[in-house]
C-alpha positions in Angstrom: 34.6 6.3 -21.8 34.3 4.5 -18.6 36.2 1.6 -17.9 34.0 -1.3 -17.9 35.6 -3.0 -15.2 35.8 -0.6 -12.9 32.2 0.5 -13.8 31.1 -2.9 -12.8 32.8 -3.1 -9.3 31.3 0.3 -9.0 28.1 -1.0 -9.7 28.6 -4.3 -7.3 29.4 -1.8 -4.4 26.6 0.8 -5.2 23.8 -2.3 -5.7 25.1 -3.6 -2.2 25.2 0.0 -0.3 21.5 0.0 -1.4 20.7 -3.8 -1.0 22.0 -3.4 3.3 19.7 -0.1 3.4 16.8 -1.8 1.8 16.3 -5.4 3.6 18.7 -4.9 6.6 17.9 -1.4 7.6 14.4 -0.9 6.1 15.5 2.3 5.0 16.0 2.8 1.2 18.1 5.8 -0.1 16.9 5.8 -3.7 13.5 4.6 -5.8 12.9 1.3 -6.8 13.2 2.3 -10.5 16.8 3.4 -9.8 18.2 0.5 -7.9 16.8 -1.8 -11.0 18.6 0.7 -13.2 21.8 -0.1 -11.8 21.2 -4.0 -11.6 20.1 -3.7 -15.6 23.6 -1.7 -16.1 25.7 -4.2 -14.3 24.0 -6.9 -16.1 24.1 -5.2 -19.4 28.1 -4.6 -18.7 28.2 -8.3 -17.9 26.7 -9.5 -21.1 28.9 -7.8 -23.1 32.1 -8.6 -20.9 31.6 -12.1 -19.2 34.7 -12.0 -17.8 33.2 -9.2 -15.8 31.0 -11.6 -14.5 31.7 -13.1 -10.5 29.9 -15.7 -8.4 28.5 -13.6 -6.2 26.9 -10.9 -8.5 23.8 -9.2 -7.6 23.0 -9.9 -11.4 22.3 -13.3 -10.5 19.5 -12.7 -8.6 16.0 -11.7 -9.8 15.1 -7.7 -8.9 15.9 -6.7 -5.3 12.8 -4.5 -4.1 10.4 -7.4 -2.4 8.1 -6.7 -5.6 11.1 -7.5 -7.9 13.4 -9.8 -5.8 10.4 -12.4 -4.4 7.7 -14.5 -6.7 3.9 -12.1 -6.4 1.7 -14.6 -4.7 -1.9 -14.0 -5.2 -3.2 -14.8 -1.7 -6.5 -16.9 -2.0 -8.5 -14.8 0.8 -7.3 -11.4 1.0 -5.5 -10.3 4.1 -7.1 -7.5 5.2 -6.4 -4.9 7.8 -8.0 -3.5 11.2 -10.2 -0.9 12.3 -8.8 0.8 15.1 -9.6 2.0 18.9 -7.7 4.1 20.2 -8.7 4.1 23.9 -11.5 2.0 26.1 -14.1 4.8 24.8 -13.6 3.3 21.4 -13.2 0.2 22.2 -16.7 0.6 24.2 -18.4 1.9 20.9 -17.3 -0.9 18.9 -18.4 -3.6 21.1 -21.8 -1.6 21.9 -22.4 -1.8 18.1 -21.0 -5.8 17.9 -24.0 -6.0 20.5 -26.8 -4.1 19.0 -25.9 -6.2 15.4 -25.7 -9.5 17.2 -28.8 -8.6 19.3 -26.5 -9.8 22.2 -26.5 -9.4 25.9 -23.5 -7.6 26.5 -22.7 -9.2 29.5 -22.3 -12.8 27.2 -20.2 -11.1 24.6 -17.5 -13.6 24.0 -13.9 -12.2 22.5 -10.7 -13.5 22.1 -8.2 -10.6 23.1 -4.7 -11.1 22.2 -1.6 -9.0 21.9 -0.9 -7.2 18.7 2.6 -8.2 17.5 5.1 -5.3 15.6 6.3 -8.0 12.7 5.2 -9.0 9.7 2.0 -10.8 8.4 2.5 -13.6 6.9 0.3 -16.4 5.1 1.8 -19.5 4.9 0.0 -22.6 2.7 -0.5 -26.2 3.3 -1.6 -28.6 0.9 -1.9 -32.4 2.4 -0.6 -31.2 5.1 2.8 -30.6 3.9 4.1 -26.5 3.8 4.0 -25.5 -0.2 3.8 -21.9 0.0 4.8 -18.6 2.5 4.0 -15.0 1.0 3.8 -11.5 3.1 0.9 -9.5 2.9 1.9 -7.3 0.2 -1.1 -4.9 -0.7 -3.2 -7.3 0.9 -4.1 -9.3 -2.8 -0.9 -9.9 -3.6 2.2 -10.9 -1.5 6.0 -11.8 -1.9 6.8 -15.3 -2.2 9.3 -15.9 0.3 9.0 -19.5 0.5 12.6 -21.1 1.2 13.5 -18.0 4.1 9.9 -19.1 5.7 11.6 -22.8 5.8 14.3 -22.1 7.7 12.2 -20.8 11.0 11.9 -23.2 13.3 8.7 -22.3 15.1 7.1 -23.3 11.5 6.2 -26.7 10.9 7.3 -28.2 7.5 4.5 -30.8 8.1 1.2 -31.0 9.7 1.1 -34.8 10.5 -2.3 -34.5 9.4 -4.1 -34.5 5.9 -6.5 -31.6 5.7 -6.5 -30.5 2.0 -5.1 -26.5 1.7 -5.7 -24.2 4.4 -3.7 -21.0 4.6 -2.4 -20.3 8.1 -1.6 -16.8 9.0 0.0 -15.0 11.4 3.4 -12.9 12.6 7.1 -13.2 11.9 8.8 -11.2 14.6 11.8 -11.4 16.6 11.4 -11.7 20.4 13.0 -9.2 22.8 15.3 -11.5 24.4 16.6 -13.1 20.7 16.8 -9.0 19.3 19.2 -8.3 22.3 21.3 -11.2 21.3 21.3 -9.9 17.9 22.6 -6.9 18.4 25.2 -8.4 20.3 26.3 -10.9 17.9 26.7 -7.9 15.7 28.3 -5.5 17.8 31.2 -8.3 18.6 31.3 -8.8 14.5 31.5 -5.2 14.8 28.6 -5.0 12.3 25.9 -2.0 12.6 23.3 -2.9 15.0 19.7 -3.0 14.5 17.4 0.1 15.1 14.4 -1.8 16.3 13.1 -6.2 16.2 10.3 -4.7 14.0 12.7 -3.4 10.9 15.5 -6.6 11.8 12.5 -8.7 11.6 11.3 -7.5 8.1 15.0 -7.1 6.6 15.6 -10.6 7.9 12.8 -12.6 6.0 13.6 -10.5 3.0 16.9 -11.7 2.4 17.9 -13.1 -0.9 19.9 -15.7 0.7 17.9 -18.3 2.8 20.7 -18.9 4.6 21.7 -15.7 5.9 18.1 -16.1 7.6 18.3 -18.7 8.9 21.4 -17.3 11.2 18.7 -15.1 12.4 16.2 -16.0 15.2 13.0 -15.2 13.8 9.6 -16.3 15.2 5.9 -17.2 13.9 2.8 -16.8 16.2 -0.1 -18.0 14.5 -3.5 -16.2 14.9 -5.6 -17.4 11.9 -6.5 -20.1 9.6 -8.3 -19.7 6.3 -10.2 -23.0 5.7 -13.3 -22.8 4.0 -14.1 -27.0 4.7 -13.0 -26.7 8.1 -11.3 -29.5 7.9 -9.3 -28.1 11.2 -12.6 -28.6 12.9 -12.7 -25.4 14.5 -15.7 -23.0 15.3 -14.1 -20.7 17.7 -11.0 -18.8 18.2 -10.0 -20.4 21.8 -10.7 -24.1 19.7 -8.4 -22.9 16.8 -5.3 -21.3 19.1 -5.8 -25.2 20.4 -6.2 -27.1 17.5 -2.9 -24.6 16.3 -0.6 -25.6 19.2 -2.1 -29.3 18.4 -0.4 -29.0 15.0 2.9 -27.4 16.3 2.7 -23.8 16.0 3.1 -21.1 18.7 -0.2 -18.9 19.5 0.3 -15.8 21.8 0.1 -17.3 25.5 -1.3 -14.3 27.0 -4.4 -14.8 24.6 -7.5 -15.1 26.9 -10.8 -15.6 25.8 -13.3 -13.1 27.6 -17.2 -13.2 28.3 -18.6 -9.4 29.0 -17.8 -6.2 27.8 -15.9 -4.9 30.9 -13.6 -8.5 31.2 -13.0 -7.3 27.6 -12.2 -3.6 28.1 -10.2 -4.6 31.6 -8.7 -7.3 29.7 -7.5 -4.9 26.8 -5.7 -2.6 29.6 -3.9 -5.2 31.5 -2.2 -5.5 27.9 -1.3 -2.1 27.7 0.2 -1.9 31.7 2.3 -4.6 30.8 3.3 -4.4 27.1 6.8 -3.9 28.2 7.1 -7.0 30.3 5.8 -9.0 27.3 9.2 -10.8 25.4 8.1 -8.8 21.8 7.2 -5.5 20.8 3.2 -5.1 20.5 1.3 -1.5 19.6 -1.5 -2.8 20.7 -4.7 -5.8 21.2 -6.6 -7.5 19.2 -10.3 -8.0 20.0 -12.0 -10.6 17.7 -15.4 -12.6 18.0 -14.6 -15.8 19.4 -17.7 -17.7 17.4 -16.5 -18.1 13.4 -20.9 -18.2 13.3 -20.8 -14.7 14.4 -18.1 -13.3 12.6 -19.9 -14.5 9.3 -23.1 -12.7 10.3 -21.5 -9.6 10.5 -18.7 -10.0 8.0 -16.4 -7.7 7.0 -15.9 -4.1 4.8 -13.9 -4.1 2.0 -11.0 -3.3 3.9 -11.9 -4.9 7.3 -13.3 -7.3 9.0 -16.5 -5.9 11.3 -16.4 -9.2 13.7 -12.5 -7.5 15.4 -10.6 -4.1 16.0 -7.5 -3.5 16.9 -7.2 -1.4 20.2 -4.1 0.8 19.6 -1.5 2.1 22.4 -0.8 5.4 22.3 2.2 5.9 19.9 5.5 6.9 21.2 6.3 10.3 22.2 9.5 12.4 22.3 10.3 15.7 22.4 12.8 17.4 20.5 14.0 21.5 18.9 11.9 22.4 16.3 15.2 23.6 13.7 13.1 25.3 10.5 9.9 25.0 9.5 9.9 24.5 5.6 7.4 23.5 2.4 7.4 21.2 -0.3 5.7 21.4 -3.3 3.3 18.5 -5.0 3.0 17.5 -8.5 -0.6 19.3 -8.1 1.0 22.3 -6.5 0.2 21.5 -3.2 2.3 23.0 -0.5 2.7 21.1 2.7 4.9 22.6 5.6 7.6 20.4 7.3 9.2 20.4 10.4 12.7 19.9 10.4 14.0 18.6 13.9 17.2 17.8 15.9 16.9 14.2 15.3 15.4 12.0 17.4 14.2 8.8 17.9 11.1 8.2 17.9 9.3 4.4 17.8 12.7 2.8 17.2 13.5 5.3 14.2 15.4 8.3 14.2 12.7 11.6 12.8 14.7 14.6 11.7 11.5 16.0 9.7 7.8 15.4 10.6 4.6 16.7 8.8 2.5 19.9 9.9 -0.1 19.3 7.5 -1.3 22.7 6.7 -1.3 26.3 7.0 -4.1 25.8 9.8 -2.6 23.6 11.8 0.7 25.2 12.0 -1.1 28.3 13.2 -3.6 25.7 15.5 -0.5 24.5 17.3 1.9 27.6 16.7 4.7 26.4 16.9 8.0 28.3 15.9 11.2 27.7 15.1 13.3 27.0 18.2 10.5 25.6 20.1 11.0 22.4 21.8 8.3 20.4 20.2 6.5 16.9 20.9 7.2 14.7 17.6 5.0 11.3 17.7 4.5 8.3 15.0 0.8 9.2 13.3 -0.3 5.8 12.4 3.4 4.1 12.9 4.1 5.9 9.6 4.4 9.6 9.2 5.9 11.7 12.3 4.0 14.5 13.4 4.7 17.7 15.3 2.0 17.8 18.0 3.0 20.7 19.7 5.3 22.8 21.2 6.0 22.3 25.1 4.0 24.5 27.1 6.9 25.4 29.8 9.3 26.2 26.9 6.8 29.0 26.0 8.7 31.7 27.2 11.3 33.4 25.4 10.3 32.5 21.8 10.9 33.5 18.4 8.2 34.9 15.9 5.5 33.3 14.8 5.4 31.5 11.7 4.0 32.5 8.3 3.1 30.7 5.4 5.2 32.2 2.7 2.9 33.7 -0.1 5.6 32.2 -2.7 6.9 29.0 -3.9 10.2 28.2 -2.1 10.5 26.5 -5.5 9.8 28.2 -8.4 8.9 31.9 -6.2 5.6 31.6 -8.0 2.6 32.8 -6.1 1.1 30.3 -3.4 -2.6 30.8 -3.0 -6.1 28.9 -1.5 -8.1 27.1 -4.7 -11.2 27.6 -3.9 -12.7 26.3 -0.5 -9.8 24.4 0.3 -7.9 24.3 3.2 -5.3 23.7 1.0 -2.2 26.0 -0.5 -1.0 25.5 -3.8 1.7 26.9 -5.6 -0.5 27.9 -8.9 2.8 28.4 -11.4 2.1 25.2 -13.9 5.8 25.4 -15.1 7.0 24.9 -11.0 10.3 23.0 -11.4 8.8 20.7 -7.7 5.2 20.0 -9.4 6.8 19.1 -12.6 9.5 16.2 -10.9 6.9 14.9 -8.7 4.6 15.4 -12.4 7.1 12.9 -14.3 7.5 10.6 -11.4 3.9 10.2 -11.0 3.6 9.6 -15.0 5.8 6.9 -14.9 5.0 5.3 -12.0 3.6 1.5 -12.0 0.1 2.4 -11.2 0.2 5.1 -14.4 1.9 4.3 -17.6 4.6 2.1 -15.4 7.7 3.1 -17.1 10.6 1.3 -15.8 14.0 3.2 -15.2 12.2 6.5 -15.0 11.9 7.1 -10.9 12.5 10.3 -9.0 16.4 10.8 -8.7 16.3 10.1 -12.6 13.6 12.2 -13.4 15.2 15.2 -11.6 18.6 14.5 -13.4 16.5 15.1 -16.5 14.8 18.4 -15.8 17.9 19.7 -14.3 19.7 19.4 -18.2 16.6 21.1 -19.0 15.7 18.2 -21.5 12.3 17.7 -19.6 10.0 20.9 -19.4 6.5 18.7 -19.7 5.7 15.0 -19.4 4.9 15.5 -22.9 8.6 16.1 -23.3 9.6 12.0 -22.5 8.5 10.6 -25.8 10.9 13.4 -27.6 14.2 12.2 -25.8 16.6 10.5 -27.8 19.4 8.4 -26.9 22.0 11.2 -27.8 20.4 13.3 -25.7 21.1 11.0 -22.4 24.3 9.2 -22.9 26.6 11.6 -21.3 24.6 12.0 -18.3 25.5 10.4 -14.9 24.5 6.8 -14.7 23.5 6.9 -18.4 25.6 4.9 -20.6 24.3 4.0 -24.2 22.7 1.0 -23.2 20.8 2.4 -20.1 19.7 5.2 -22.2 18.3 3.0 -25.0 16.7 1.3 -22.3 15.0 4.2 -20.6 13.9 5.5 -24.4 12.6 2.2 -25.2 10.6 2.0 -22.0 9.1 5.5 -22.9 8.2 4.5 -26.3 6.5 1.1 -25.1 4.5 3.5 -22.5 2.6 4.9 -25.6 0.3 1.8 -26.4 -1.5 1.6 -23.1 -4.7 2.5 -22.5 -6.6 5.6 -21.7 -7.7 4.2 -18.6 -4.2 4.8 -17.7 -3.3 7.7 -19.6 -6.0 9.4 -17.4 -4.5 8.3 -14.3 -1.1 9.0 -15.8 -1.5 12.8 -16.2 -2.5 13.6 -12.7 -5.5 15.5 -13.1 -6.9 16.1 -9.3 -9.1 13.7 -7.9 -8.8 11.4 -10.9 -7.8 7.8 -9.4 -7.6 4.7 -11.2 -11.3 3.6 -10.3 -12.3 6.9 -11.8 -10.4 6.2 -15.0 -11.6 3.2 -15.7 -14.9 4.3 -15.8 -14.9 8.0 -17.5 -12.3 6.0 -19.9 -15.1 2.8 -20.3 -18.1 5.8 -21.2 -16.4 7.7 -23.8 -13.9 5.3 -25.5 -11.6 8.6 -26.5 -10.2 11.5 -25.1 -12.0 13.5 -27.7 -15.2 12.6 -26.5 -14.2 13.3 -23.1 -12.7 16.4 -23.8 -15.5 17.8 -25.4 -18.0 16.2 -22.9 -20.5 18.7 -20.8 -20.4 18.7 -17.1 -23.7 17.2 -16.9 -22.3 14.3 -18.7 -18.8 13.6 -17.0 -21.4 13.6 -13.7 -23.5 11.1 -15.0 -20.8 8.6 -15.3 -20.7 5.9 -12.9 -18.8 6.3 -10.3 -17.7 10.0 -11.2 -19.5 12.5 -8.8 -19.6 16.7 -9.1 -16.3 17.1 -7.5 -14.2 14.8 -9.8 -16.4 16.0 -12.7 -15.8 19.4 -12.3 -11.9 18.8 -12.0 -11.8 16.5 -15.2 -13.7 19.3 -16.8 -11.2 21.8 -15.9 -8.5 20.1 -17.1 -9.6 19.1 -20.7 -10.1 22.9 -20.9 -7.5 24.6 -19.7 -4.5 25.7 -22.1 -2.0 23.5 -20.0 -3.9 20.4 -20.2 -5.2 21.3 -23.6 -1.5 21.6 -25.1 -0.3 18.6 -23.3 -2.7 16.1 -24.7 -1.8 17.6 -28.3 1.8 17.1 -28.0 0.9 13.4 -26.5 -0.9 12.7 -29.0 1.7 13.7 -31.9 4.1 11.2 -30.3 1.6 8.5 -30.8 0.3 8.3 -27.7 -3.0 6.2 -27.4 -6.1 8.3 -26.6 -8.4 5.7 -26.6 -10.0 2.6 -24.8 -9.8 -0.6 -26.5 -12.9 -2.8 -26.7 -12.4 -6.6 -27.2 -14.3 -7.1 -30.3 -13.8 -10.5 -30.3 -15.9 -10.8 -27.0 -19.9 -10.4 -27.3 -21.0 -7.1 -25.3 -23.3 -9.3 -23.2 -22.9 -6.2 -20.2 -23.9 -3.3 -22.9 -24.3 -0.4 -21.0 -24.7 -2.0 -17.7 -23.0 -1.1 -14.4 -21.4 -4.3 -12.2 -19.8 -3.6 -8.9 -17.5 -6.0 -7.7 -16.8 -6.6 -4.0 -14.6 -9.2 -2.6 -12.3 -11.9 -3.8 -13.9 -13.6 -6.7 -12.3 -17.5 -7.3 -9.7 -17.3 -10.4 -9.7 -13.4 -10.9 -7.8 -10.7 -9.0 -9.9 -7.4 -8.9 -8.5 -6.0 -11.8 -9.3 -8.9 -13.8 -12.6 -8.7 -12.8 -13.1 -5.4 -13.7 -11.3 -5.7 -17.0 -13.4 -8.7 -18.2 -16.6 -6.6 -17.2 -15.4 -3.3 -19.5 -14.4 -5.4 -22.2 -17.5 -7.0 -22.9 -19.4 -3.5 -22.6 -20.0 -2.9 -19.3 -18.3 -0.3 -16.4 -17.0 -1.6 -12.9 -17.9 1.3 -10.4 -16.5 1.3 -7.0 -20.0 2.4 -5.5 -23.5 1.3 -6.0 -26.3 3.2 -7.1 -30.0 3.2 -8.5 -28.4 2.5 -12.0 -26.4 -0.4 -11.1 -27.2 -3.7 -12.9 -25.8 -6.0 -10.5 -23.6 -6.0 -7.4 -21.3 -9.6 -7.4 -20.3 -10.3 -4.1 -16.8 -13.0 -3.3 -15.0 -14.0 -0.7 -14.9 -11.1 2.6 -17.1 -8.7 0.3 -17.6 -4.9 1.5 -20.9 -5.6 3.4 -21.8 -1.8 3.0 -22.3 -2.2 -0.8 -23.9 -5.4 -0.3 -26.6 -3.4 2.2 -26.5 -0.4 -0.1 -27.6 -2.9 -2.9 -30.4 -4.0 -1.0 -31.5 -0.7 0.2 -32.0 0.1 -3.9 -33.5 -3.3 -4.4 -30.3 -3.9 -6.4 -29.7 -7.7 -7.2 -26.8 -9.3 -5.2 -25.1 -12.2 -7.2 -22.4 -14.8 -5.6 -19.5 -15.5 -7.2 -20.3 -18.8 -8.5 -22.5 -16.8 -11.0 -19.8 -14.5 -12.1 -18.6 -16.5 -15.6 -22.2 -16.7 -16.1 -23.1 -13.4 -16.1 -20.0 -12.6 -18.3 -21.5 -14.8 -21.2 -24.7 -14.1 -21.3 -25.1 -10.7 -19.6 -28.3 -12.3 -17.2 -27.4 -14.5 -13.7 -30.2 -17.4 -12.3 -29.8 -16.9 -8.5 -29.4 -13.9 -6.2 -28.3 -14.2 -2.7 -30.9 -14.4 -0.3 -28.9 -13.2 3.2 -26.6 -10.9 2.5 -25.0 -12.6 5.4 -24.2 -15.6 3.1 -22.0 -13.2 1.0 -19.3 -13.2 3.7 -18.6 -16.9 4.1 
């Protein structure tokens, strides 16, 4: 048996390896679930031997990922994202269409361009004036809480010195160039690991658990937005708010210019991008916004973006670097995606040493081989790509690539499905699919099974106790303790988190088992129609297609599924362990939405979208994420997708505001529909 003190400085050491790669690095070496593993172990060990126990243990402080370690802050007014430009062409389009909407003279278009900052969004709250509140974007609905770091940047006022109810003021937190450089030199005289880029020191720094090791760190706030619904800032343009901002204390991007005709905008845009490196912080780009807030509310915004701004994007950083081996992973549906695997390089202030190819198409579209020297870029900041190999190394090469026609995995065949450009490894029983099957099961979005992530997943298939998702509810304690990391305690843990995993609903059951195509939007409703999996199962295409907000192509998967002997068996053995197969109603609630379709767009005032949706299902109704002829009602909140809203007119579908939301949730009817669908977006 393992020594419980040495297990617990092993676990200290571990949790802190992991807690520097995480926040200070921005690069984490293992899943969530298995960090809070290790923190449940060390607190476990520490329960039962509080002498164990120190000062600084990490079991003092709640979670570490930014979901577990920070407070979720529900933001009042989501933070939404950007469309993107990605040269003046684009940028043209976009402000040709701003014109045609507004009915505008392009020549009297007025925008506010201003540089787009590499940190992180950030909301921060004042009530009275005084700052109660800081949270990070988050998925955009919900953010971290990271309140007390927020307090100890400078450039962010602790007071107002003016009473103006709440208003949310949003912006960056970044570190300038000049305060990155000194940094890095602070650390290199500490002889501490430098940072790879301001971006990632930036990010690491807010996260900290420890206010005070961030405030040792220069971070900035520029402030580009305020979210004040009585404009009681007094404000009706963006050049009046960057004002009324710096009249308040905060700092607003100096190089912001407010510009009057399409070509002062496009020329405007450019002058950003020829001197992006003589700015003191990193940008990847401009913004473009309508300066009138009048405008912006006329045209109002998707449900993922704003239509009154874009964000005109530089090109991302190139480098080029030998193309090692060109390899394929395997998906939990069997989809096989070639990777490059490089020399590494660094690439956008991170080093790449693997980068995506996509497909079997695209490999063969930019053939490149093995040995190649190859251009590797940042698609989208995120995932590197190979672009292409370099024309003058096209000489002497080696042969061309093939898509093996078996599994590197499981040597199963590889074949096309259909239509698809897609490969898939068709062997149900493939040792890849199944991990990333089990990981995707337990994720938070499916049956959220805590303890259960990928590096513990694959330690359970390879003891051969997990052949089938439907294996988990079957594992007993016995069978874990023994195993690495697995101690009785963390066993009875994991076991007890499988176990709990069985009550929830089918809704997530559905989304849970992976079937193609199947989201959680999807789930919801087929799970909302037919109340059980036996129904489902034994539904007839024609009927999965009727559903709400299922179409032919989801249908016809779902449909494969409940019939196949795989899926078939699975849902059997589920079942035996007690799994629920069914969608509970709330009886206690009258079905005042019987039958009737409601689609929800926007931030409604007390409910999050899910809540929304869930009080529409249980009281008999389904929550679609698209409108059609059959919809009841469309309920429109705060920065609604204005395409359903026009959809909803188009089909002489009633729009609702969100004042009549409770309303229609009682007694199934509304009194008022909203006239201009541009009122929707205030």
């Amino acid at each position: 048996m393992t020594d419980p003190s040495a297990r617990a400085t092993w676990l200290r050491d571990e949790i802190a390896r992991h807690n520097e790669a995480y926040f200070i690095r921005d690069a984490p070496l293992i899943p969530d679930a298995d960090y809070d593993e290790l923190v449940r172990e060390l607190r476990h060990l520490e329960a039962e031997h509080p002498a164990l126990a120190t000062v600084d243990s990490p079991s003092a402080s709640v979670g570490a990922t930014p979901s577990d370690t920070f407070r979720p802050v529900q933001h009042a007014q989501a933070m939404l994202s950007l469309d993107n430009a990605f040269d003046e062409s684009e940028l043209r389009t976009w402000a040709d269409r701003v014109v045609r909407a507004l009915s505008k003279d392009p020549d009297r278009l007025s925008c506010s361009v201003e540089p787009k900052i590499d940190g992180l969004a950030l909301s921060i709250t004042y009530l009275d004036g005084v700052l109660s509140q800081a949270a990070t974007r988050g998925d955009g609905t919900v953010g971290e809480d990271v309140t007390a770091n927020v307090r100890t940047i400078s450039s962010v006022p602790s007071r107002l010195g003016a009473t103006l109810g709440r208003v949310d003021v949003r912006g960056e937190v970044y570190l300038a160039k000049s305060d990155f450089r000194d940094l890095n030199e602070r650390q290199r005289l500490r002889g501490d690991r430098e940072f790879a880029n301001p971006r990632n020191a930036a990010a690491g720094s807010l996260r900290q658990k420890d206010p005070a090791v961030t405030a040792t760190r220069p971070l900035s706030f520029l402030a580009y937005q305020v979210i004040d619904p009585q404009n009681r800032i007094g404000a009706t343009t963006q050049s009046a708010l960057f004002s009324r901002l710096r009249e308040l204390g905060f700092l607003v991007a100096a190089e912001a210019t407010t510009e009057v005709g399409v070509e002062a905008i496009v020329a405007r845009s450019s002058w950003f991008e020829t001197h992006r490196h003589d700015l003191d912080y990193d940008v990847d780009g401009v913004v473009v916004k309508l300066d009138g807030f009048g405008e912006r509310s006329s045209l109002g915004s998707t449900s993922r973006a704003p239509r009154w701004a874009i964000a005109r994007k530089f090109p991302p950083e190139e480098r080029t670097t030998r193309l090692l081996a060109i390899e394929v992973s395997i998906g939990r549906t069997g989809r096989a995606t070639p990777y490059a695997v490089l020399e590494p390089v660094n690439v956008a202030g991170s080093t790449v040493s693997m980068a995506t190819l996509h497909n079997q198409d695209q490999v063969l579209a930019k053939d490149v081989r093995p040995g190649d020297l190859v251009i590797v870029r940042k698609a989208g900041d995120v995932i590197p790509e190979v672009v292409g190999a370099v024309p003058s190394e096209r000489g002497e090469r080696g042969e061309r690539w093939i898509f093996p026609a078996e599994c590197p995995e499981c040597g199963g065949p590889l074949e096309r499905v259909g239509d698809e450009r897609d490969i898939y490894c068709v062997n149900p029983s493939c040792p890849a699919r199944l991990l990333q099957q089990v990981v995707h099961f337990a994720s938070r979005g499916a049956l959220d099974i805590e303890g259960l992530g990928e590096q513990r997943a694959a330690q359970l298939i390879q003891a051969g106790l997990v052949r089938d998702v439907a294996d988990l509810p079957t594992l007993r304690v016995e069978d874990l303790v023994g195993l690495e990391g697995l101690a009785s305690v963390s066993a009875a843990s994991l076991v007890a988190a499988i176990a709990g995993a069985k009550v929830q609903p089918l809704s997530r059951l559905l989304v849970a088992l992976g079937i193609r195509h199947v989201g959680p939007v999807a789930a919801r409703a087929l799970a909302a129609w037919f109340l059980t999996y036996g129904d489902l199962a034994a539904a007839p295409l024609a009927e999965l297609e009727a559903v709400d907000g299922v179409g032919p192509v989801i249908a016809a998967s779902v449909h494969r599924f409940v019939r196949s002997p795989e899926g078939a068996e699975r849902l059997h053995r589920l079942e035996e362990a007690g799994f629920t197969l069914f969608e509970p109603r709330a009886t206690a609630l009258d079905q005042t939405l019987a039958g009737r379709a409601v689609v929800v767009t926007g931030t409604l005032a007390g409910f999050s979208r899910e809540q929304a949706e869930s009080a529409i299902v249980a009281r008999g109704g389904t929550a679609p994420a698209t409108v059609s002829a059959k919809t009841y009602c469309v309920v429109v909140g705060q920065s609604p997708g204005m395409s359903k809203v026009t959809r909803a007119r188009h089909l002489g579908v009633p729009v609702v505001g969100e004042a009549e939301f409770e309303g229609l949730l009682v007694t199934g009817a509304w009194h008022t529909t909203i006239a201009d669908a541009g009122d929707a977006a205030l």
